[in-house]
C-alpha positions as CSV (number, residue, x, y, z in Angstrom):
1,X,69.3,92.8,58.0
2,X,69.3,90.3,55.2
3,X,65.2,89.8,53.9
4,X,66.3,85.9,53.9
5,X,67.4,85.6,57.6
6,X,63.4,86.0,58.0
7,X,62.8,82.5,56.2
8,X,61.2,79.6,58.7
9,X,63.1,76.3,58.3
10,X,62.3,72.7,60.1
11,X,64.1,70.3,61.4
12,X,62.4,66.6,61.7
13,X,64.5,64.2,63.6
14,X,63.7,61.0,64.4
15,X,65.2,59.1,67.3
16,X,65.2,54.9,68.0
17,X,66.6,51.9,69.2
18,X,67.6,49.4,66.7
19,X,67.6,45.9,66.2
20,X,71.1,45.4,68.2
21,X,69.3,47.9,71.0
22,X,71.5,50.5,69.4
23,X,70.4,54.3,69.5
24,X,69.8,55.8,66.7
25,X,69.1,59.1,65.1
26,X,68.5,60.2,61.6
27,X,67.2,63.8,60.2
28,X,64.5,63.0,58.1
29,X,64.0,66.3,57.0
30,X,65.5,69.7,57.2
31,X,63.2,71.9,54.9
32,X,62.4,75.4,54.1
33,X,58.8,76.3,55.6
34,X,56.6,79.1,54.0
35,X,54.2,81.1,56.2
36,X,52.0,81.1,57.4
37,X,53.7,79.1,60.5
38,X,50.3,78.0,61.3
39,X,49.4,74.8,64.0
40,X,47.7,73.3,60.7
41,X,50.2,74.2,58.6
42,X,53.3,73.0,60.9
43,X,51.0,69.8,61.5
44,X,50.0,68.8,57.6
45,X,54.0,69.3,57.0
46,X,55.0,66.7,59.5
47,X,52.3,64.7,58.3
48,X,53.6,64.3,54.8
49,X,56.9,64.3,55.9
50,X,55.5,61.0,58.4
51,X,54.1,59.5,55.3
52,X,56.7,60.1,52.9
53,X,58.9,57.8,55.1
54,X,56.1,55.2,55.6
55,X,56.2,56.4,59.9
56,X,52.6,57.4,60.2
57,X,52.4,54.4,62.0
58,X,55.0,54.1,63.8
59,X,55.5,57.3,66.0
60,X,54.9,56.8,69.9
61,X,55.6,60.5,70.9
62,X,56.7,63.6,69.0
63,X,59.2,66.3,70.9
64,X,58.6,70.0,70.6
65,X,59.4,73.2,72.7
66,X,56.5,75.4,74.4
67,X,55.3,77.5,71.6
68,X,51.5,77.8,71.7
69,X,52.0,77.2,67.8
70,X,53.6,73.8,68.5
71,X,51.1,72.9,70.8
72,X,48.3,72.9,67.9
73,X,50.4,71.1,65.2
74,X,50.2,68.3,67.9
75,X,46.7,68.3,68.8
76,X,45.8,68.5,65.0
77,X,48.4,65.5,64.0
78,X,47.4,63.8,67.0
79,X,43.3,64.0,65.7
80,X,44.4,63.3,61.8
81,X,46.5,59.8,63.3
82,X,43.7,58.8,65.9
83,X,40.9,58.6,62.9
84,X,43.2,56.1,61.4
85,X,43.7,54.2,64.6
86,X,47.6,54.8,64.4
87,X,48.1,55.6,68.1
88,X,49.2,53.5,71.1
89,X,46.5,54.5,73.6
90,X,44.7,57.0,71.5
91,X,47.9,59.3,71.7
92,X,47.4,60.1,75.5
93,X,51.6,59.6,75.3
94,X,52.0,61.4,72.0
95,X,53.3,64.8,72.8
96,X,55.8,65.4,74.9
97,X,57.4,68.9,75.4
98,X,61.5,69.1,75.7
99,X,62.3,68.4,79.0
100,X,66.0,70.6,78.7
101,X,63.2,73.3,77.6
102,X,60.8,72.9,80.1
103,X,64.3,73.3,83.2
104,X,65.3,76.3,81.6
105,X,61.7,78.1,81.5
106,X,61.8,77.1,85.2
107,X,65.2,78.1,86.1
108,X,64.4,81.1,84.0
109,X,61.9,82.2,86.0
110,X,63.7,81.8,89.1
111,X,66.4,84.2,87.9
112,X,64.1,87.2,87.3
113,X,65.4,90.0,88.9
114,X,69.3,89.0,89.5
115,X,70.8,89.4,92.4
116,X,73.4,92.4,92.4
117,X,76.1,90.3,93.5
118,X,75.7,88.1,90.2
119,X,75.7,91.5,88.6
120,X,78.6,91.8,90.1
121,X,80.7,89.1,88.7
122,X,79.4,90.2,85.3
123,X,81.0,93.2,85.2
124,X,84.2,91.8,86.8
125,X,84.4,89.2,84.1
126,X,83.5,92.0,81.4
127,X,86.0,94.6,82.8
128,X,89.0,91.3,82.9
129,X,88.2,90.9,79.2
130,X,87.5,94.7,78.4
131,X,91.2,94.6,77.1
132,X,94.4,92.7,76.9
133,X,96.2,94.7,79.6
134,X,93.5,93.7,81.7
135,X,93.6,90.2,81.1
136,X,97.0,89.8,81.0
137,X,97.1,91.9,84.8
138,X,94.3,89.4,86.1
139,X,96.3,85.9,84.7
140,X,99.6,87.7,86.7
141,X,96.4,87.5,89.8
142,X,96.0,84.2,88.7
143,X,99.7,82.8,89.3
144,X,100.2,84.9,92.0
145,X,97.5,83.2,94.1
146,X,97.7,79.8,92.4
147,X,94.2,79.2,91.2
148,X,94.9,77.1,88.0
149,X,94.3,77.3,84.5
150,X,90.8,77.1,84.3
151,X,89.4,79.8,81.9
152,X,86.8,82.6,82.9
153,X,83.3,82.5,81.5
154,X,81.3,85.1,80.5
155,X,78.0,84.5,80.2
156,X,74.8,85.4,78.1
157,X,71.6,86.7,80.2
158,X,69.2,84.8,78.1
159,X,70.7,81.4,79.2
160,X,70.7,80.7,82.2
161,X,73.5,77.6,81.8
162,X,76.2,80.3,80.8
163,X,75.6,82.2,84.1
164,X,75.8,79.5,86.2
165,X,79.2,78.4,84.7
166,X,80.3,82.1,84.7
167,X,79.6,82.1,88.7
168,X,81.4,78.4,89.3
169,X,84.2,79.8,86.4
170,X,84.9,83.3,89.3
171,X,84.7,80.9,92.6
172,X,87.7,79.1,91.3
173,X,89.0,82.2,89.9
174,X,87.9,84.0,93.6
175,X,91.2,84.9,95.3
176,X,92.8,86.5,92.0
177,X,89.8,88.8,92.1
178,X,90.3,89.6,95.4
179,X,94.1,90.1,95.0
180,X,93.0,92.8,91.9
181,X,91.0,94.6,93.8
182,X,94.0,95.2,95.7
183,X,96.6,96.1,92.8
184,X,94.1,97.9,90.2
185,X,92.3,100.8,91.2
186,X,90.2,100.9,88.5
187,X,88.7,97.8,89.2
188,X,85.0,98.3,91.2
189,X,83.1,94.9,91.0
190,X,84.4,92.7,93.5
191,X,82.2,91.3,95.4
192,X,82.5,91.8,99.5
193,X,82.7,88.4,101.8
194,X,79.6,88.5,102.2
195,X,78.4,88.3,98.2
196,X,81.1,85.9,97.5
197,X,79.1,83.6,100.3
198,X,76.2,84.2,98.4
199,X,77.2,83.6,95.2
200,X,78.6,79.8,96.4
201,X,74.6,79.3,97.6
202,X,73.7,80.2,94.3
203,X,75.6,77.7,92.3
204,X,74.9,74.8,94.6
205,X,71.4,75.3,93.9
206,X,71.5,76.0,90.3
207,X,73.8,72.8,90.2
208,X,71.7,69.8,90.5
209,X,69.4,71.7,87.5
210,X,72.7,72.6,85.3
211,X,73.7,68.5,85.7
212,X,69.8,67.7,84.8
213,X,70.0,69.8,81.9
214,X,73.6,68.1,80.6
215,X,71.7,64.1,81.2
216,X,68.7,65.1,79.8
217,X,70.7,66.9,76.3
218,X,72.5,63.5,76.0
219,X,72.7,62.4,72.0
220,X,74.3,58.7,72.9
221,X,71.9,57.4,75.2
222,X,67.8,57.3,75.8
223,X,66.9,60.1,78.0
224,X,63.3,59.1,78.7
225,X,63.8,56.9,81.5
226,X,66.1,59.4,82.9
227,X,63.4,62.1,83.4
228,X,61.8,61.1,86.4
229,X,64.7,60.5,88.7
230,X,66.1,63.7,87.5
231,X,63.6,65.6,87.9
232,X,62.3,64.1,91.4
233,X,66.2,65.1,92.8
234,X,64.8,69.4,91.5
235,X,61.9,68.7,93.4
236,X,63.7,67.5,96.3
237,X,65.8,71.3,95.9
238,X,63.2,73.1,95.2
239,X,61.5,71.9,98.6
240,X,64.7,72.3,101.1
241,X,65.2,76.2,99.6
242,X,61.3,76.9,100.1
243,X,61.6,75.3,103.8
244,X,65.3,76.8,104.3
245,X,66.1,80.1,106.3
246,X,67.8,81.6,103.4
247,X,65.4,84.1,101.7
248,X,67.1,85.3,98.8
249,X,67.1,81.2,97.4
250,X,63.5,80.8,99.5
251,X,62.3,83.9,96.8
252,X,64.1,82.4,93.9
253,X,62.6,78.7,94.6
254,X,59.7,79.6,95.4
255,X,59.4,81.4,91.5
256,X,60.1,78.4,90.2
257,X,57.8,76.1,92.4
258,X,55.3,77.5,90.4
259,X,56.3,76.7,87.0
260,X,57.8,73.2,88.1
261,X,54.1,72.1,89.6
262,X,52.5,72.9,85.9
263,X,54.8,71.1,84.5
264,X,55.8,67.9,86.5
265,X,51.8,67.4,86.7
266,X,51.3,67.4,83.3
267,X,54.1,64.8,82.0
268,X,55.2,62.8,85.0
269,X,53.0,60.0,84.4
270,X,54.2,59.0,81.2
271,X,57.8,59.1,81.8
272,X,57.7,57.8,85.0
273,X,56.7,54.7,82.3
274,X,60.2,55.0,81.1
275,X,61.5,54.9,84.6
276,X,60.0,51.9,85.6
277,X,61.2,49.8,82.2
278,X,64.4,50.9,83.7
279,X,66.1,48.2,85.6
280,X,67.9,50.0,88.0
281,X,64.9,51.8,89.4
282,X,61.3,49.8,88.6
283,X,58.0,49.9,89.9
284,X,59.9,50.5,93.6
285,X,61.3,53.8,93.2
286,X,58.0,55.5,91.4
287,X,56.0,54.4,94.2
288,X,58.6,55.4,96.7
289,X,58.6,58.8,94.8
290,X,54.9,59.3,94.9
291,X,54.7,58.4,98.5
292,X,57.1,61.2,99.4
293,X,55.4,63.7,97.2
294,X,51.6,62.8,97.8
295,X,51.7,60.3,100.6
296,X,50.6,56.6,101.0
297,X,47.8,55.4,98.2
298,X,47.5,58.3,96.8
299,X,45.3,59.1,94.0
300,X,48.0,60.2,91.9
301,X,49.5,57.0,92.2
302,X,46.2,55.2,91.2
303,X,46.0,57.2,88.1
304,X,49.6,55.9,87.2
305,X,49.0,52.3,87.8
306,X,45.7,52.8,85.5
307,X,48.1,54.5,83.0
308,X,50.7,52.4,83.0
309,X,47.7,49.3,82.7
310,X,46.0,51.0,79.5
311,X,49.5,50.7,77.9
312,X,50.2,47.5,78.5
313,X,47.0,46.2,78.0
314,X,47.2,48.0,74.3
315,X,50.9,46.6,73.4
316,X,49.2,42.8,75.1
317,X,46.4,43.4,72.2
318,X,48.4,44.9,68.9
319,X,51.4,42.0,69.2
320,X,49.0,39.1,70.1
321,X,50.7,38.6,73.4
322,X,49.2,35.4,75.8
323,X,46.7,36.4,78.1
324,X,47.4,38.0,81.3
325,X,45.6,38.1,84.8
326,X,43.7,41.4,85.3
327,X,46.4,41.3,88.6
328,X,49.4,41.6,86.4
329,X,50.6,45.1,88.1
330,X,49.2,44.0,91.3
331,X,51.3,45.1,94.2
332,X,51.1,41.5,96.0
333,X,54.3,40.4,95.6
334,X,54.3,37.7,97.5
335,X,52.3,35.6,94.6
336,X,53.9,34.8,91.7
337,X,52.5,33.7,88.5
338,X,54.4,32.3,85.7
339,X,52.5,33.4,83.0
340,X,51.7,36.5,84.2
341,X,55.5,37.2,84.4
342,X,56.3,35.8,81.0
343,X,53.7,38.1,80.2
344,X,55.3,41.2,81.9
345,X,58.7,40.5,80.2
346,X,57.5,40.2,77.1
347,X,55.6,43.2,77.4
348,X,59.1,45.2,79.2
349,X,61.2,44.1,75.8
350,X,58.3,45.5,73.3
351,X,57.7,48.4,75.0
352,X,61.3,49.3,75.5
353,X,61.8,49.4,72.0
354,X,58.8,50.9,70.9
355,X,58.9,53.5,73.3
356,X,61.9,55.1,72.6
357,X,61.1,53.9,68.6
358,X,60.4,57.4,66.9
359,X,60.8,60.6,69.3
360,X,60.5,63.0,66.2
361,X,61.8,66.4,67.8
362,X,60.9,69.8,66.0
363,X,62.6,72.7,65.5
364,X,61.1,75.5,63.8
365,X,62.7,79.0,63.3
């Protein structure tokens, strides 16, 4: 191995919406880091980094993945920016883990101990591309049976993406299997009726977090405000497998209930913000989510409105907006005051663009 593969590089990007509501991204950095790979030393280099582009005031929330190093960069930038007042809200929005991240840990841990009929279609796929007479005998399977020109995927066990497009990649691909089996003697790993079934069940669940994944890895659009919706539709999957009569998807939800409760507890509430800046879902759908998931008035539902309050009430004081009534989330709806709205709409178009302003997302290696 090369002694330099072992260097640590970062990667600061910033993301924000410009002037024309535009999104933007720029990589502010991309710089060799010595060790020790620290939380203080990861946290004092984004700090000059932040500085040395006049940000330190301007960040709303900073990106990372899970690693417990990551996690006390944060807390130490986060103190260092709060002694200087630089935070919306004291930084109780400031750090916000990858959401792409956080699906795969989850989906991860769902497919802990595979299933031998995904095995299964690994080794078919590996024994089709073992060699060129292979493949070329399983594309004659493929015209005799007529199943397109899709290609076969073969997947890699640490992501989980690239097994669930090898399983939908041999569904279409199913009958030339079947008809190989047949012709090629050789050929052990086709799946019986039964696996093939079972494998279908497998990528109709794993589909609705594959699609999540793709919105939420979007480069051309905010992502923020897609979160909550996203991730309310896993919950709703996660649910019907643990309540269904299939046990081998009961097991494999059931894994990932428990990583999906950790996290949707800890970072709901702040993009479920994002969600309700969104026009096409408001303060209607949160409350309609919450209601399903905790029931009518719940306390986790208070704890939103008071979150959602604090930030609007700190935007209201830092751009000298006109006063509101303290009632200016109240769910009476049948009331409506002028200024209060004004008040709301201002506050929607400042905090729309300040809260996708700088995402800074970090990469370290």
């Amino acid at each position: 191995m090369d002694f330099f593969d072992l260097d640590g590089y970062m990667c600061l990007t910033c993301h924000f919406i410009d002037n024309n509501w535009t999104l933007q991204k720029r990589v502010l950095s991309y710089t060799f880091m010595p060790p020790p790979h620290s939380g203080l030393a990861l946290s004092t280099k984004i700090h000059n980094l932040l500085c040395e582009w006049g940000l330190e005031g301007r960040v709303f929330s900073i990106t990372l993945d899970n690693a417990y190093t990551n996690d006390l960069s944060v807390d130490t930038l986060r103190d260092e920016l709060n002694l200087k007042d630089l935070l919306v809200c004291k930084g109780d929005h400031f750090h916000m883990r990858c959401c792409a991240h956080i699906l795969n840990l989850i989906v991860q841990e769902g497919m802990k101990g595979v299933d031998p009929s995904i095995v299964k279609i690994r080794e078919s796929v590996k024994y089709v591309k073992g060699s060129q007479a292979r493949k070329q005998k399983f594309l004659e399977c493929v015209s005799l049976v007529s199943s397109g020109n899709k290609g076969l995927s073969q997947d890699v066990s640490t992501r989980w993406n690239s097994t669930y497009l090898m399983l939908q990649s041999a569904i279409h691909h199913r009958r030339a299997f079947q008809h190989l089996d047949l012709i090629d003697s050789n050929y052990k790993y086709c799946p019986s009726k039964v696996e093939w079934e079972k494998i279908e069940q497998f990528c109709s669940f794993l589909k609705v977090f594959y699609d999540s994944t793709l919105m939420f890895s979007g480069t051309n659009y905010p992502t923020a405000n897609l979160y909550f919706p996203a991730v309310y539709l896993c919950y709703i999957e996660l649910k019907k497998q643990m309540e269904g009569d299939n046990e081998h998807l009961k097991v494999m939800a059931s894994k990932m209930w428990l990583k999906f409760e950790k996290y949707w507890s800890e970072f709901c509430g702040t993009l479920a913000i994002a969600c309700v800046l969104d026009p096409r879902y408001k303060m209607t759908f949160i409350n309609f989510v919450y209601t399903k998931i905790y029931g009518e008035c719940s306390l986790e539902f208070h704890r939103f409105n008071t979150k959602l309050q604090s930030l609007f009430d700190a935007y209201e004081s830092s751009h000298s907006l006109q006063p509101s009534s303290s009632n200016a989330l109240s769910n009476d709806h049948n009331v409506r005051n002028d200024d209060t709205f004004d008040t709301m709409e201002a506050f929607k178009v400042r905090i729309l663009f300040y809260l996708f302003y700088i995402v800074c997302f970090i990469n370290v290696d």
